[in-house]
C-alpha positions in Angstrom: 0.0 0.0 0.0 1.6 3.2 -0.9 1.7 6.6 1.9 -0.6 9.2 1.0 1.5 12.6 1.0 -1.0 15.4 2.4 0.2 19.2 2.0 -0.8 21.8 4.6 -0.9 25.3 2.9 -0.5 28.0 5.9 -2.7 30.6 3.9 -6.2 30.1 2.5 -7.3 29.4 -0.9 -8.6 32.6 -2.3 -12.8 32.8 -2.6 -14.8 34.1 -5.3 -17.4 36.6 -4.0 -20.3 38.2 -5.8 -19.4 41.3 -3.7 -16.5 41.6 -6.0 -18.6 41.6 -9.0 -20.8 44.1 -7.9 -18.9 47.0 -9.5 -18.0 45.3 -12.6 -19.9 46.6 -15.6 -19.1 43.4 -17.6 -21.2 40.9 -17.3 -20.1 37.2 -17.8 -22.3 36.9 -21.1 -21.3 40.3 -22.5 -19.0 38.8 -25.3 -22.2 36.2 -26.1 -24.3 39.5 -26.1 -22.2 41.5 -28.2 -21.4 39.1 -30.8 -25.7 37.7 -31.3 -26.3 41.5 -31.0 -23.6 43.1 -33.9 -21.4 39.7 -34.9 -18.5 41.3 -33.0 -15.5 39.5 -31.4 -13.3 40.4 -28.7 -10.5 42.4 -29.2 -8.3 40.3 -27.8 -9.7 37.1 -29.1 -7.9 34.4 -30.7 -8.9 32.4 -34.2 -9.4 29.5 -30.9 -11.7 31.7 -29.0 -13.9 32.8 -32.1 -14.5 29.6 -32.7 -15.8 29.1 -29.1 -17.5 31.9 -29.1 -19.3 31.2 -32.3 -20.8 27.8 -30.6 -21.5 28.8 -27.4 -23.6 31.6 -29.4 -25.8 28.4 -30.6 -27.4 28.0 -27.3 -28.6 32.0 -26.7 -31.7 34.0 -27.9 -31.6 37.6 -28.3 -35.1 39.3 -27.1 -34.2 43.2 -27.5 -31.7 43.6 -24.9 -32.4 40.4 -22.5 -30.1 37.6 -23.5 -31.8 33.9 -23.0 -30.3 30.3 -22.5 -31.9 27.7 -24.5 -32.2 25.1 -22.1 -32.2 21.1 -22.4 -36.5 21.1 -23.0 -36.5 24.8 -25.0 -37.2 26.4 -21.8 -35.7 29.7 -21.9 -33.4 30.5 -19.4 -32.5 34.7 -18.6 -29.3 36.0 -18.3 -28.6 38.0 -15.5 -25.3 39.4 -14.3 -24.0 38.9 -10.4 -25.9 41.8 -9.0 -29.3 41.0 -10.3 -28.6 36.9 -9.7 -28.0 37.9 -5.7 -30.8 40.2 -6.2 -33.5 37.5 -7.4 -32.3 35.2 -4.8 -32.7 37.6 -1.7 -35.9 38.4 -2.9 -37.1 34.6 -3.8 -35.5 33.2 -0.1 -36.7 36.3 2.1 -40.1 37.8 0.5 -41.5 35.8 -2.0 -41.5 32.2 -0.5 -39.7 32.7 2.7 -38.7 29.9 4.5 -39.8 27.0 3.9 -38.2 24.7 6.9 -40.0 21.8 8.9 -40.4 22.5 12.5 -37.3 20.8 13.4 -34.6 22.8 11.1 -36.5 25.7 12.2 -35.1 24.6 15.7 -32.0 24.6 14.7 
């Protein structure tokens, strides 16, 4: 049976927070967005990364300005940068539904 070697790191592994997002005015599907909206690449982008870009495009419907996933059953699926995903997801957990929790997790 061979050791197992284990490696103790004496700082932490760096996080990725939303609150970090929150002042970015890119969202993550802005190059999907840009390229349905006006068939424009990045700047920066590679022969590679066009190609990416082209079929990951396959999978998005432009409505005006709101950008949609097709998903598995042609369900479509919004597009919402950080801020607006925490945004929806305070308002579904602390208005909308609020908490639905059985008597004993309540408890807890």
């Amino acid at each position: 049976m061979k050791p197992i070697q284990i490696s103790i790191y004496e700082t932490s592994a760096p996080c990725y927070s939303i609150e970090e997002e929150e002042n970015d005015d890119h969202p993550w599907y802005q190059d999907i967005l840009r390229y349905l909206k006006n068939h424009e690449y990045p700047n920066h982008a590679t022969g590679n990364d066009k190609r990416t870009l082209r079929r990951l495009a396959i999978d998005y419907v432009l409505d005006g300005e709101i950008l949609y996933k097709k998903g598995n059953d042609q369900v479509l699926l919004r597009c919402v940068d950080a801020v607006e995903a925490k945004k929806i997801l305070e308002e579904v957990h602390e208005v909308i539904c609020g908490i639905h929790a059985n008597g004993f997790t309540m408890a807890r």
